[in-house]
C-alpha positions in Angstrom: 34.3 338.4 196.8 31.1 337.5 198.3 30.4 333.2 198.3 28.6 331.9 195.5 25.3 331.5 195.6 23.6 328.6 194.0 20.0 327.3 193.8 21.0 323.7 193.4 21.6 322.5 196.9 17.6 323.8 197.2 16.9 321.8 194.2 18.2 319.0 195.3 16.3 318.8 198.4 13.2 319.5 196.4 13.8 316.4 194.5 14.7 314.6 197.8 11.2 314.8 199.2 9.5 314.2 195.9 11.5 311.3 194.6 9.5 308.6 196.8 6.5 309.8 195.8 7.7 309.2 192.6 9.2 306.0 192.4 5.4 304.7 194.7 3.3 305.0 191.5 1.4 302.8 189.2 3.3 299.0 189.1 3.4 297.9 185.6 5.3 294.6 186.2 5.1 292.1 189.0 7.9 292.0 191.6 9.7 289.2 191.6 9.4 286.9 194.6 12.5 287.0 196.9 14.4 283.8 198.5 12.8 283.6 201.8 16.2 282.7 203.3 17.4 286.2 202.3 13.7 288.0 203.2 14.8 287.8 207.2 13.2 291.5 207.8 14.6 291.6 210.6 18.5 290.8 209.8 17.6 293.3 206.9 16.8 296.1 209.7 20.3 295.5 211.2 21.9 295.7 208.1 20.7 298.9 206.9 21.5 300.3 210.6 24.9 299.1 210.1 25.0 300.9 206.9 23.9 304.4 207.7 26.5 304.2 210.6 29.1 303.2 208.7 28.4 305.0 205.1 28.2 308.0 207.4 31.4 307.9 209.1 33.1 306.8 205.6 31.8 309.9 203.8 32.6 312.3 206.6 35.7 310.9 206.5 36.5 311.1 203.1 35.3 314.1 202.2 37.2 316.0 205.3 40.6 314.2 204.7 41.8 316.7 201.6 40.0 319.5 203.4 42.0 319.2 206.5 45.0 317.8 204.8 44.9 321.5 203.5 46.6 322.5 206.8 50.0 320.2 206.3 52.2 321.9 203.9 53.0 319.1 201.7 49.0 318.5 200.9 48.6 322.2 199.7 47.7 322.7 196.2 50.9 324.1 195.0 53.0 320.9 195.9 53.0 317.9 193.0 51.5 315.3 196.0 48.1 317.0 195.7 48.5 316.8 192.0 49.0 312.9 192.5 46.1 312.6 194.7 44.0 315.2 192.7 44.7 312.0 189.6 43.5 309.3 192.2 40.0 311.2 192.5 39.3 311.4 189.0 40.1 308.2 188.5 37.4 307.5 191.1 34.7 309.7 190.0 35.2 308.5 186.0 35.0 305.2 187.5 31.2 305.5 189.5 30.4 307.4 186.4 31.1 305.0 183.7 30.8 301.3 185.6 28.5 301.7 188.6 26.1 304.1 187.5 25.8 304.4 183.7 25.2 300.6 183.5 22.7 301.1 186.4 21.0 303.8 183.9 21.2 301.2 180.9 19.5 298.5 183.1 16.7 300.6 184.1 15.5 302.3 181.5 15.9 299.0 178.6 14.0 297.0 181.7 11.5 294.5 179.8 9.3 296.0 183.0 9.3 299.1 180.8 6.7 299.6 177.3 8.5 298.7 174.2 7.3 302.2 172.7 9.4 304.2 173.1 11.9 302.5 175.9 13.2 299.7 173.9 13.1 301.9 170.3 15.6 304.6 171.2 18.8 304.7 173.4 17.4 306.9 176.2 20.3 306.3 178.7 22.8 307.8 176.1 20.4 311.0 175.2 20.5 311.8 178.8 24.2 311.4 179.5 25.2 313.7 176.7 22.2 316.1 177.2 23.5 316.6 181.1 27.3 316.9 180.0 26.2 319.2 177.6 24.2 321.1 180.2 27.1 320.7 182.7 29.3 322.4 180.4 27.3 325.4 179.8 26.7 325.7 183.6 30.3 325.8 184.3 31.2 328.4 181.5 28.3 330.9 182.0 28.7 330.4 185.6 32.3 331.5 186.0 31.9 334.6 183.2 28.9 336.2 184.9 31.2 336.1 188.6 33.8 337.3 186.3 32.2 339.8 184.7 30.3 340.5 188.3 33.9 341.1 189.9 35.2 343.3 187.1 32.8 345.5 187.5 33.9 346.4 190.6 37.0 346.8 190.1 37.6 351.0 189.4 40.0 352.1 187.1 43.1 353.9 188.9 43.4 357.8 188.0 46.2 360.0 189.7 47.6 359.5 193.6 45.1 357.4 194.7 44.7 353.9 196.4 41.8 351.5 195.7 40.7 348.7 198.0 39.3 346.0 195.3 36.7 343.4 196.6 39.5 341.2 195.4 40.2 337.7 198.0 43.1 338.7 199.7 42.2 342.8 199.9 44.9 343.5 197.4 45.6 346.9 197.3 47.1 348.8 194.5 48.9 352.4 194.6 49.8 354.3 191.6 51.7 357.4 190.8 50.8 359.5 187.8 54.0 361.7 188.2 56.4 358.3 188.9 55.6 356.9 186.1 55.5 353.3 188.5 53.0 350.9 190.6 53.5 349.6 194.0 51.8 346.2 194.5 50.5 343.3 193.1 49.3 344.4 189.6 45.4 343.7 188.4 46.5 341.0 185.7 48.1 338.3 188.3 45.4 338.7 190.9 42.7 338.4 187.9 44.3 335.4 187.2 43.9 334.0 190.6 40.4 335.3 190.7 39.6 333.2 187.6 41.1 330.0 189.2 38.7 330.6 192.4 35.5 331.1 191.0 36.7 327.9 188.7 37.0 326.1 191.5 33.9 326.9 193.2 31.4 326.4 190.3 33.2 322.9 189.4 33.5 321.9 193.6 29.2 322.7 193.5 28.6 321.0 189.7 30.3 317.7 191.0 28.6 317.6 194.4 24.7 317.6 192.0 26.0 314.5 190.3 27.2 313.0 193.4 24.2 314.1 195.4 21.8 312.9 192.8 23.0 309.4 192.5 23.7 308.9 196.5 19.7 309.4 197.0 19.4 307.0 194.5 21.0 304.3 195.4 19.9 304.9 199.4 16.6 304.6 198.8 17.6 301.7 196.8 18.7 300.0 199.9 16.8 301.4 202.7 13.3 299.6 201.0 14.9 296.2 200.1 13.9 293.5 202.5 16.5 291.5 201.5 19.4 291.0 203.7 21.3 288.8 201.3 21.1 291.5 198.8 22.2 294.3 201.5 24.5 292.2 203.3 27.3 292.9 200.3 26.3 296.4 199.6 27.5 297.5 203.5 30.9 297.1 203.0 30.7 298.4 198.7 28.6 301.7 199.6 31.5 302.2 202.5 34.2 302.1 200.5 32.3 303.9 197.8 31.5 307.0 199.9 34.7 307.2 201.3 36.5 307.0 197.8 33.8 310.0 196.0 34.4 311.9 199.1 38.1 312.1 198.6 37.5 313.7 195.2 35.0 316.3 196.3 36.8 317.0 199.4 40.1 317.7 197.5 37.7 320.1 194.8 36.1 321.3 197.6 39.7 322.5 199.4 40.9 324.3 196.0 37.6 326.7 196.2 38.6 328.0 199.2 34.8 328.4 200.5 34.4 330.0 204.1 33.9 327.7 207.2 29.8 328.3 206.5 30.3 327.0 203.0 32.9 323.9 203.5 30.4 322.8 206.5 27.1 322.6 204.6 28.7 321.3 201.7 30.3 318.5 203.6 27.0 317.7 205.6 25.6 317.3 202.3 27.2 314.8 201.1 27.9 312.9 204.3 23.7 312.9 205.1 22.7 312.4 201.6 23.2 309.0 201.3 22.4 308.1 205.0 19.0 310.0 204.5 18.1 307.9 201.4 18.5 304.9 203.3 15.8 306.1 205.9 13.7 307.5 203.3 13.9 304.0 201.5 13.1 302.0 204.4 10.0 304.4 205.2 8.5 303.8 202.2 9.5 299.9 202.0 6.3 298.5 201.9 4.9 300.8 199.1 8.2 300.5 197.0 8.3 298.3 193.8 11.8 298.8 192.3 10.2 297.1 189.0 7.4 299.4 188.7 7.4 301.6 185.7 7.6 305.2 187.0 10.6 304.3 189.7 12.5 302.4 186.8 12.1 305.9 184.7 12.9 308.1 187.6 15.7 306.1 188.5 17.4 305.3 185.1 16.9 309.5 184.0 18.3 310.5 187.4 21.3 308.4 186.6 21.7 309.3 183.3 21.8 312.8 184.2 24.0 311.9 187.3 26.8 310.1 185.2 26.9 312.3 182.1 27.8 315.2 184.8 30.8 312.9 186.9 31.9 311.8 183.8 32.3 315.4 181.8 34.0 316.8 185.4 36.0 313.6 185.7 37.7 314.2 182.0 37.5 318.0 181.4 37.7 319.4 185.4 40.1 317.1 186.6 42.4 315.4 184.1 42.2 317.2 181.0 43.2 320.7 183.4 45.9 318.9 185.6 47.8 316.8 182.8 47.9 319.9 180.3 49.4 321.8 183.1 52.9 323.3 182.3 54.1 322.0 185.8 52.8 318.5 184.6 54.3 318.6 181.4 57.8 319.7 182.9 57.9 316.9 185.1 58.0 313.4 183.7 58.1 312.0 187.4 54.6 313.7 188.4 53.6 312.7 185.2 54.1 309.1 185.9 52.8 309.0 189.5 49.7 310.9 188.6 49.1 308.1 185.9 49.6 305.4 188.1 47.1 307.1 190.8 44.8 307.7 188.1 44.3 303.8 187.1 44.9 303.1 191.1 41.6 304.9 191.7 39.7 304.2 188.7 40.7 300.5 189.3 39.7 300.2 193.1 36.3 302.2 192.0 35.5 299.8 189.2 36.5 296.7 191.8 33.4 297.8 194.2 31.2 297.3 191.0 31.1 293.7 191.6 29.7 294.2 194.6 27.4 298.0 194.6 
């Protein structure tokens, strides 16, 4: 089956570029002034060097452990450790979605920086969140029927003596006798099956890196134009961690998809750079940049919005709600029990950053 093609990594470069151009308009409200203690510019330059080293070698990390772990048999996906570590990424990923970035949403978009009408008469931050899992949730179901549908119509039915090479993974090949009254091979119904799981893989491994993606430009730009090295002093060492931890849970989505080398190589450049490259955008456009300015308070609390109403539907549909209603899970009160205490392990180290990022 040919890789699946997807506009989104496009998109999101589109809104990349256009983001600072955004978030540089019209100033409604006055910036606050900043501690000159913390305003050292050039103790602020050092920081944010030190963080696009070391949120680059945390993400590249992260994200290539699961992928690489792939190739040590008791990391594959069929053994119950991946199942346990599978529960420590969700709990990360519902974590950023529900305490570092949907309070970051709530905060910018309720800002008194912001017109009463219409900001402060409707919950905004909510709409958004539901509107994006709601969209999230069509994207992943009409995504996988059209590549199901695409791949069954390929598949011929078998007539007679004959053998048919299906554009199945795998180049399963079944071989029928009319006059036997038998098959030889795997049947159509189990490799189907497989089939379905793949493609389910891949659309959910390319949804969760658009929420990721979305908030990690975010939150760079964030940092690369503050001048304040007491406020990005703490934020090193949080965004670190932080990258490392959401790169563990895409990695170990993006090792179930079984992309080709191509795929699992852009997608993991992606996320490593994302964040990095925020940072540098940020600190280009520092001296133009009002975080409290109207438009980048909008941009920035819709963007999140969006961002956490998709990590939090993949977090509790994707993840958990799939791998705890799993027969194996069920039949296994022992994985159970690990993969619950992973779970509130990595939603609990997540939610521990927020004190910090």
């Amino acid at each position: 089956m040919s890789e699946l093609k997807n506009p989104m990594f496009s998109t999101l470069l589109l809104c990349l570029l256009y983001l600072p151009l955004l978030v540089s308009a019209e100033c409604s409200c006055e910036t606050e002034l900043q501690d000159n203690s913390g305003n050292n510019k050039s103790k602020a330059l050092r920081y944010k060097l030190a963080a696009i080293s070391s949120i680059l070698i945390a993400g590249t990390l992260g994200i290539s452990v699961p992928i690489l772990g792939r190739k040590i048999p008791s990391f594959q996906p069929e053994n119950n450790i991946f199942f346990i570590i599978k529960a420590f990424a969700a709990g990360v990923i519902l974590s950023t979605g529900f305490v570092h970035i949907l309070p970051d949403a709530f905060e910018s978009l309720t800002s008194p920086c912001l017109s009463e009408r219409p900001w402060a008469d409707f919950p905004f931050t909510g709409l958004v969140a539901m509107v994006s899992a709601i969209g999230t949730m069509m994207i992943d179901s009409f995504a996988t029927s059209f590549y199901k549908r695409s791949h069954s119509s390929k598949a011929l039915p078998v007539n007679g003596d004959e053998e048919i090479g299906g554009k199945h993974e795998g180049n399963v090949h079944v071989h029928t006798h009319a006059t036997h009254g038998h098959a030889h091979g795997t049947g159509f119904a189990s490799e189907d099956s497989r089939l379905s799981e793949l493609i389910k893989h891949r659309v959910i491994s390319q949804v969760l890196e658009l929420g990721i993606v979305v908030h990690s430009v975010i939150i760079g730009i964030s940092l690369g134009a503050s001048q304040s090295a007491k406020t990005i002093k703490p934020l090193v060492a949080a965004l670190t961690f932080h990258q490392f931890f959401e790169g563990m849970g895409l990695g170990g989505c993006i090792s179930q998809a079984n992309f080709k080398g191509t795929a699992i190589v852009v997608m993991m450049l992606f996320f490593s750079l994302t964040t990095p490259m925020g940072i540098a955008v940020g600190f280009g456009i520092s001296k133009i940049y009002n975080e409290n300015r109207s438009r980048a308070l909008i941009v920035e609390g819709v963007f999140n919005s969006a961002s956490a109403g998709i990590l939090i539907y993949m977090a509790l549909v994707d993840f958990l709600a799939a791998d705890f209603m799993n027969p194996r899970m069920q039949g296994n009160l022992r994985l159970q029990l690990g993969s619950y205490l992973l779970l509130l392990l990595g939603a609990g180290c997540m939610s521990l950053l927020a004190k910090w990022a």
